[in-house]
Structures are given as structure tokens and as C-alpha cells.
C-alpha positions in Angstrom: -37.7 51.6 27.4 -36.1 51.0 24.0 -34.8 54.7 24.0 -33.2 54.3 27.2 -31.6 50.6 26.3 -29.9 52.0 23.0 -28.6 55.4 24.2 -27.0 52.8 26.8 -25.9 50.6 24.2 -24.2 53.2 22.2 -22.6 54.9 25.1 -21.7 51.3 26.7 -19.1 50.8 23.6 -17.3 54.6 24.0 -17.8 55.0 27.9 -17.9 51.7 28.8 -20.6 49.9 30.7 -20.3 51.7 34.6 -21.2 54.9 33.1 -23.9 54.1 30.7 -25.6 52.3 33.3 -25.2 55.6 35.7 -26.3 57.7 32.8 -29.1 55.1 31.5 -32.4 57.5 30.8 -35.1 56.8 33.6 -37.9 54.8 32.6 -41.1 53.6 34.5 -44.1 51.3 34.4 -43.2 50.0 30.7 -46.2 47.4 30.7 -45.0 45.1 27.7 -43.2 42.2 29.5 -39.9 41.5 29.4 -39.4 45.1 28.8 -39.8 46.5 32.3 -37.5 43.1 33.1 -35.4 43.9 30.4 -34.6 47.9 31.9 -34.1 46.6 35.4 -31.0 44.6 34.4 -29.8 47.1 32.0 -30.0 49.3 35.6 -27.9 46.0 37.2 -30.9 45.4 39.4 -31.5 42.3 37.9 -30.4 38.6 36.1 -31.0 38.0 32.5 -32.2 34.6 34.4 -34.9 37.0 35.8 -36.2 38.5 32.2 -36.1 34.8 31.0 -38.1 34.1 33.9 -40.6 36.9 33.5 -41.3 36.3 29.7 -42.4 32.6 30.5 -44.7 33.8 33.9 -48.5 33.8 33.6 -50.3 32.4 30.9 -49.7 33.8 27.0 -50.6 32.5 24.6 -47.8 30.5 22.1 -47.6 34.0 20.0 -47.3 36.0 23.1 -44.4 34.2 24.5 -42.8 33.4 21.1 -42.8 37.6 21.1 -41.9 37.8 24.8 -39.0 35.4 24.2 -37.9 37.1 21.0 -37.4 40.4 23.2 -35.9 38.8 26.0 -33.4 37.1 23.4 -32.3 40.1 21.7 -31.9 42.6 25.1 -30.1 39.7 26.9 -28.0 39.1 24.1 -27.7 43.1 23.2 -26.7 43.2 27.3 -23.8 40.9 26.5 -22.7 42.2 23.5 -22.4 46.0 25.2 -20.1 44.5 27.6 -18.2 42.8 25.6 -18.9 39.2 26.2 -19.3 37.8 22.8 -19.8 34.3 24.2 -22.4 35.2 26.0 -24.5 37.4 23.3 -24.2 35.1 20.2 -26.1 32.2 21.5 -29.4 34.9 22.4 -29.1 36.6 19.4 -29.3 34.2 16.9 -32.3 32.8 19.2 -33.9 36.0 18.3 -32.8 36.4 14.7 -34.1 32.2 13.8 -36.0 30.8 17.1 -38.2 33.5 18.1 -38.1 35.7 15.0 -40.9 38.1 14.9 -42.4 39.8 11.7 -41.6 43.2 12.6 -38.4 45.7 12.0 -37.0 44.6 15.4 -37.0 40.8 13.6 -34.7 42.7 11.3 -32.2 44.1 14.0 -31.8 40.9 15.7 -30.9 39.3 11.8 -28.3 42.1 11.2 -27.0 41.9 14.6 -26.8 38.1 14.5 -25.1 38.7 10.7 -22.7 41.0 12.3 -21.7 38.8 15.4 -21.5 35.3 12.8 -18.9 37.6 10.7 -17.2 39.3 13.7 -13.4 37.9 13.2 -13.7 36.9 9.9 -11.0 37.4 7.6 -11.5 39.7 4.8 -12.2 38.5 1.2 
């Protein structure tokens, strides 16, 4: 899934957001949840409402959803930022980067991404 999602969010920023999601890399069955979630609205097929809703269902434990809801953070927000809606991917982000942050190199994406939108606009020292 992640393969897919960041070809898209690379291309999404030079070809714009139409023809990454035609060109998105097809991707099945990813069992980790919000992933599979997290795909289907790169693919428009879905809400981020819908991942949200998906990392919360069943019964995880409070580490399982605290990692559920870190991913569903940082591809909701990562979904924004491709499209340029800065408004809209800040607030997940920094969910990811501080809320939800997981000990893992992905932690550290979301923190440099979340760095990166805080300083976006800011006037040079």
C-alpha cells in the first residue's frame, strides 16, 4: 500500500491529483487496517470519515488503535496535503506527529512533515 500512496504523492504535486489517482499502482487485500481504508480513498472510493471509522471498528486494544489512528492521521492528512488543502492536512498531521506518535521511522515522517507544514509560509531568517 505504502508504495502505491507515495508514488501518488509524489506524482500528485507535478501531475496533479486526477492523474495520480488514474495512475495510482494497484494494490489488494493489504490486511493492516486503515491501510486497505487508507488505498481506497487515495482511489476516491472513499471518505477520510470512512478510514477514521475503520481504525476505531472492532475491538483493539489501546496500542492497536493508538497505531491505527496514528496511520489514519498521517494518510488523511498526507491526502490533503497532495491536493493542496493545507487546512485540511495540518490539523491530522500534527495528530500523528504528537497525539498518536508511534516509535517507529514513520513517527519520524509524520514529525518532519508536521515541521515542514508549522514552517510552510514562514519568512526567512
Amino acid at each position: 500500500m505504502e508504495n502505491g500512496v507515495w508514488r501518488y504523492l509524489c506524482m500528485a504535486r507535478t501531475v496533479g491529483v486526477e492523474k495520480a489517482r488514474a495512475e495510482l499502482l494497484p494494490i489488494e487485500n493489504d490486511p493492516r487496517v486503515p491501510m486497505s481504508e487508507s488505498y481506497a480513498m487515495y482511489r476516491g472510493k472513499i471518505s477520510p470519515d470512512d478510514v477514521f471509522a475503520a481504525a476505531r471498528e472492532g475491538d483493539p486494544s489501546p496500542d492497536s488503535l493508538k497505531t491505527r489512528l496514528f496511520y489514519a492521521h498521517l494518510y488523511v492528512g498526507l491526502f490533503h496535503d497532495a491536493a493542496a488543502r493545507r487546512d485540511g492536512a495540518k490539523p491530522h498531521i500534527a495528530k500523528a506527529a504528537r497525539e498518536y506518535r508511534i516509535s517507529h521511522y514513520m513517527g519520524d515522517v509524520a514529525t518532519v512533515h508536521n515541521a515542514r507544514l508549522s514552517n510552510r509560509g514562514a519568512k526567512p531568517k
